[in-house]
N, C-alpha and C positions, 0 to 999 in steps of 0.2 A: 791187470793182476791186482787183486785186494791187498790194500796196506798189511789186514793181521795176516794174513797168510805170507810174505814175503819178510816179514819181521821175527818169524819163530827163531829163526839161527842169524838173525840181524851180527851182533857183537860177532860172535866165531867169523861170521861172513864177510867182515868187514876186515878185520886183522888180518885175515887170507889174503884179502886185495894189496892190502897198506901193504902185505913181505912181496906179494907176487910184481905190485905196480913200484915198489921203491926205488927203481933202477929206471925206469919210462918216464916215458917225453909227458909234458900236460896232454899234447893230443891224442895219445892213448888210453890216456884215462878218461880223457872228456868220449873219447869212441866207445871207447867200453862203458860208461855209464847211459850212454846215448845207445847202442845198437845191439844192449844184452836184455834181453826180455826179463832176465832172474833181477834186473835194477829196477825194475816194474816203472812207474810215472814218475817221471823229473819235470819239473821247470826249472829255469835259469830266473835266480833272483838279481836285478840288479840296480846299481844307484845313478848308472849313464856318469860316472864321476869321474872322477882324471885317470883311472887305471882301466876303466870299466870296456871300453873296445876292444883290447886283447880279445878276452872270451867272449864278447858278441860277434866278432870277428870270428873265432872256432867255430863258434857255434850255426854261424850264416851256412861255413863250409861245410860242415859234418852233416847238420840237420838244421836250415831255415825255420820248418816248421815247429821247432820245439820252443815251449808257451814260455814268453820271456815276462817277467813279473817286474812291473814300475813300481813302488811308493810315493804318490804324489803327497806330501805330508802339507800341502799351502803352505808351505814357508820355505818353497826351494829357490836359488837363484833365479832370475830370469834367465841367466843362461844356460843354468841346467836343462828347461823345460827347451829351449830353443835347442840344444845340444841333442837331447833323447830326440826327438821329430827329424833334424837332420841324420841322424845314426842307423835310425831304424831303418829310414825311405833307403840308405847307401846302402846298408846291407840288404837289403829285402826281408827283413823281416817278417815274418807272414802269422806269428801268433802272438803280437803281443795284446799284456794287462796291462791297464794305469788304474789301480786302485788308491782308494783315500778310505780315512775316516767316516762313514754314516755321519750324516747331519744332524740325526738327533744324538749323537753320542757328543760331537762337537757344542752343539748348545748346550748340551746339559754339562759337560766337563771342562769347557773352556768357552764360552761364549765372547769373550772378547779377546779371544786371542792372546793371553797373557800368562799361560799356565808355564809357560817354557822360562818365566821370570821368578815363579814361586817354586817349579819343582822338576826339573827337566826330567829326572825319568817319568814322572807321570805322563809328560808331553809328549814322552818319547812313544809308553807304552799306549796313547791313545793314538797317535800319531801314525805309526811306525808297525811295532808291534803284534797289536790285535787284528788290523784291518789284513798284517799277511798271513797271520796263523788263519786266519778267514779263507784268503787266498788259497793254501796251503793243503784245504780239507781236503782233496779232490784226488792229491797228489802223493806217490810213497817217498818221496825225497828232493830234495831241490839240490841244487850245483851254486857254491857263491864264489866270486873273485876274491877271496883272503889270501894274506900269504905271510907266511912267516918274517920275513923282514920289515915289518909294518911292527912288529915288537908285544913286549906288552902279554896279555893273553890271546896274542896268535903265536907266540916265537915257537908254540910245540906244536902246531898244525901239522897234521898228515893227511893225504888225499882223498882217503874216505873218515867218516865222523858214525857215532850211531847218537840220534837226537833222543835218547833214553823216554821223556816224559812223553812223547808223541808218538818213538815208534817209528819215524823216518831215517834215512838215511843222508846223510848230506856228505857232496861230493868238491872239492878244492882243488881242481885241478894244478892253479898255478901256487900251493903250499910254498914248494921250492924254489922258487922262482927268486932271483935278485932284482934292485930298479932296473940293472942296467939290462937284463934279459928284456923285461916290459917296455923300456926306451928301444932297444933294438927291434923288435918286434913290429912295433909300431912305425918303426923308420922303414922297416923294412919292406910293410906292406902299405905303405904310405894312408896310415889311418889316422881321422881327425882328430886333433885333440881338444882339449874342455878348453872354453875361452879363457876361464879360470887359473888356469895354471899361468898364464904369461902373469896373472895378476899377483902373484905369492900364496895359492891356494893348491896344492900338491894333495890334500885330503876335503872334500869336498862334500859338505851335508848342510844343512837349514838357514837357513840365512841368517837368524839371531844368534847361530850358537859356534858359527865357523870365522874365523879368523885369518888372517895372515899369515904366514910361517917363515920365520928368520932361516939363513944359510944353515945354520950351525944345528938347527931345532930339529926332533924328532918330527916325521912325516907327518904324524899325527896330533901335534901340538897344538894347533889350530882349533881342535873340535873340543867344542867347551873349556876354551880355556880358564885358569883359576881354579878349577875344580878339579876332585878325584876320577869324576865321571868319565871313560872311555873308550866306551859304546854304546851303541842307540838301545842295546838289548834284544835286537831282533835273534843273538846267536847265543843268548842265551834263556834258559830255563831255570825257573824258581829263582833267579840270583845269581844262578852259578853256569861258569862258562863251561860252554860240551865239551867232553873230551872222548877223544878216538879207544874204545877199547882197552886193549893193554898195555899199547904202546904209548898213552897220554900220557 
């Protein structure tokens, strides 16, 4: 199904979901956005990070086949890379991306690897950013693991989003979701976790820019710390973070 044609009542269509799904499980919305034709082309975006096997875990069960999109941005832990390859092969994964940056984008805007010291959103948006809106073309909407307790500009997450400037749709299963629903979850289906986290890394992104995270710290404390900065940017547009139709 063509993006513009599944985008004409996007907003109205969205807000219908958000009253109709506000009461269901994550795995009904992850079905319904997986096995309704009117959701046209999704991929599952994701960062293989310490929350991220929940929903590669739905997504195994519901539909293996659905094209799961990596950001290899060269400056991930080693054991994030060591984590996605173990994760993938358990679940059987059958269509994933590992997209990066273009090499001549990288020489021309960061050639020695230091851009993330002068200007981290820039880093982010060459990094991060460009190469998935790239990814993205292809696609009427992607599915991310966000959730409201993560804080911040997710605390008003709802399950469907409309991405205004593109025209996608994006879908949040686990919005509502608490830690402890994601730690049970996990216990329950006995899924690996990121080596990372035994280490004090609870939020997991670049290796110059993630940090430690004290008992007491918000999840997300770690990533970039010292600075205002509080996302990579990929969820947002022009600056500004998406918000759900009416109910944002």
């Amino acid at each position: 199904m063509l993006q513009s044609k599944i985008n004409t009542d996007l907003p109205v269509r969205v807000n219908s979901l958000n009253e109709w799904y506000r009461l269901h499980s994550a795995t009904a919305v992850l079905e319904h956005a997986l096995g309704n034709p009117d959701a046209g082309k999704l991929a599952l975006v994701s960062s293989f990070g310490a929350e991220s096997v929940v929903l590669l875990h739905m997504v195994s069960i519901i539909d293996r086949s659905t094209p799961v999109i990596f950001i290899d941005t060269k400056m991930l832990f080693a054991e994030t890379l060591v984590y996605q390859q173990e994760v993938s092969e358990r679940l059987g994964l059958s269509d994933l991306r590992i997209i990066r940056a273009s090499n001549v984008a990288l020489k021309a805007e960061d050639p020695d690897a230091t851009l993330h010291q002068r200007d981290t959103d820039a880093c982010c948006a060459l990094r991060k950013t460009q190469p998935l809106q790239d990814a993205l073309a292809g696609f009427d909407g992607w599915i991310t693991g966000r959730k409201r307790y993560h804080g911040g500009d997710r605390a008003t997450l709802d399950f469907f989003e409309v991405e205004e400037a593109t025209g996608r749709m994006k879908v949040n299963p686990l919005a509502h979701w608490t830690r402890e629903d994601v730690q049970t979850y996990m216990e329950e289906n006995r899924l690996p976790r990121h080596p990372m986290l035994a280490k004090g890394y609870p939020s997991i992104g670049c290796m110059p820019c993630t940090s430690p995270v004290k008992q007491n710290e918000d999840i997300r404390a770690g990533r970039w710390r010292g600075t205002e900065k509080s996302e990579c940017g990929i969820h947002f547009v022009d600056g500004k973070a998406v918000r759900t139709g009416e109910r944002a």
